[in-house]
N, C-alpha and C positions, 0 to 999 in steps of 0.2 A: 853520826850526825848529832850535835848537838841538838839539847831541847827546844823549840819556840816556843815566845810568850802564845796563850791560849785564850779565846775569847769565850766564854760559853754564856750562852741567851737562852731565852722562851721567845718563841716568833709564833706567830698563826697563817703569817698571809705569806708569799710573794714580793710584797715592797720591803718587810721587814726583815728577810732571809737576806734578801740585796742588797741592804744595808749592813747589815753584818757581815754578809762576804766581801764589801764594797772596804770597808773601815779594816777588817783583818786584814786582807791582804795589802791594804795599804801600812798598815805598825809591822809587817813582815811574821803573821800571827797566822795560827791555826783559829777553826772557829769551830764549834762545838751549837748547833742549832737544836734544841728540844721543841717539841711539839709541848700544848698548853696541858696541863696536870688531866688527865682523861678523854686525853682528845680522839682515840679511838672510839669512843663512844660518841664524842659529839662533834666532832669533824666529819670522822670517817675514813677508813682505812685509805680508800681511793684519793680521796682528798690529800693527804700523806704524802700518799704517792707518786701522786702528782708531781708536788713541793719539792721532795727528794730531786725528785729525775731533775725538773728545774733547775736546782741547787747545783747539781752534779755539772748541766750547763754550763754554769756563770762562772763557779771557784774552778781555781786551778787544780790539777789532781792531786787526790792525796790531803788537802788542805782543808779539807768543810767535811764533815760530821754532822748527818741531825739522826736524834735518836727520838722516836713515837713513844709516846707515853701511854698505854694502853689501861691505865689503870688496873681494874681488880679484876679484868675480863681475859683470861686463858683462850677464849675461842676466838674474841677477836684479836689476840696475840698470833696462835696460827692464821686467821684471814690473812694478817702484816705480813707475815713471811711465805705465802700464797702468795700476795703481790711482790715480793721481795724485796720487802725492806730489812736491813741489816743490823738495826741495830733499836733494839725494844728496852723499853723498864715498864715494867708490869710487877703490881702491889698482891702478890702472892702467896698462899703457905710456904715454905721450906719447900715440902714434899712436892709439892705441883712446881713451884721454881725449877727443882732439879728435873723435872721429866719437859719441863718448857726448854731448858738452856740444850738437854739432850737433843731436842728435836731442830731447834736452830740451829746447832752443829752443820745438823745433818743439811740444812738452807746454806751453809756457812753465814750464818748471822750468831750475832750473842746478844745475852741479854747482859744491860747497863745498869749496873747497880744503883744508881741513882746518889744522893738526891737530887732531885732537878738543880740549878741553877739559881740563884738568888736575881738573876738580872734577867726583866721581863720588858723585854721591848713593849711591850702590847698598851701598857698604862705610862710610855713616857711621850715629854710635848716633845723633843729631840732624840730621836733614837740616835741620829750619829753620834750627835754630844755625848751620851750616856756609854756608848760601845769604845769609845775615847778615852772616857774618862777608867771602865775597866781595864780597859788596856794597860794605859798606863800603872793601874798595880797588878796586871797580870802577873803568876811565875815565869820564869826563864828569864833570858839574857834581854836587855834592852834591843827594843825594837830600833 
């Protein structure tokens, strides 16, 4: 199967996730959803969770990715995959990395090397406008 272009964002809410599932799957695009730079900490895991299961909703299978951003907290990286979420980046040692990525295996989840995403729905006056405008220089094959 060839590659599709890939959208990846920073969302917080529900209307913003929407939006980017809304806009990728209309350019015939994957969409890559990150959580805001520590938002295990100031969200909340459940919160997350929520958004996820939601997400899973709306895109088509296979098609939407959001990965939690747990910052520099290992224990709320296990709570994430307690609720089961699949896909973390967490600001880590090495050493505690590897015994993190170990344990998510075992959730079948991994952890997302990051960096986050340059495109942050949160602080634009058009988020569709702006999910458009990456698209079009998305990688892959034209949408």
């Amino acid at each position: 199967m060839p590659d599709r272009p890939r959208l990846a964002c920073i969302v917080a809410d529900l209307r913003l996730a929407r939006i980017a599932v809304q806009e990728a799957a209309a350019a015939g695009a994957d969409v890559e959803l990150w959580s805001p730079p520590d938002a295990a900490g100031n969200l909340g895991v459940g919160y997350w969770a929520a958004l996820d299961r939601a997400v899973a909703g709306i895109a088509q299978p296979g098609r939407a990715t959001t990965v939690f951003d747990c910052g520099d907290a290992p224990g709320l990286a296990l709570a994430a995959l307690r609720e089961g979420l699949s896909n973390l980046h967490v600001g880590v040692r090495e050493d505690v990395r590897g015994k993190l990525a170990a344990i998510a295996e075992c959730y079948g989840a991994a952890l997302h090397p990051g960096p986050p995403p340059a495109l942050d729905l949160r602080d634009r006056l058009d988020p569709a406008a702006s999910c458009r405008f990456a698209l079009r220089k998305a990688p892959g094959p034209p949408a």
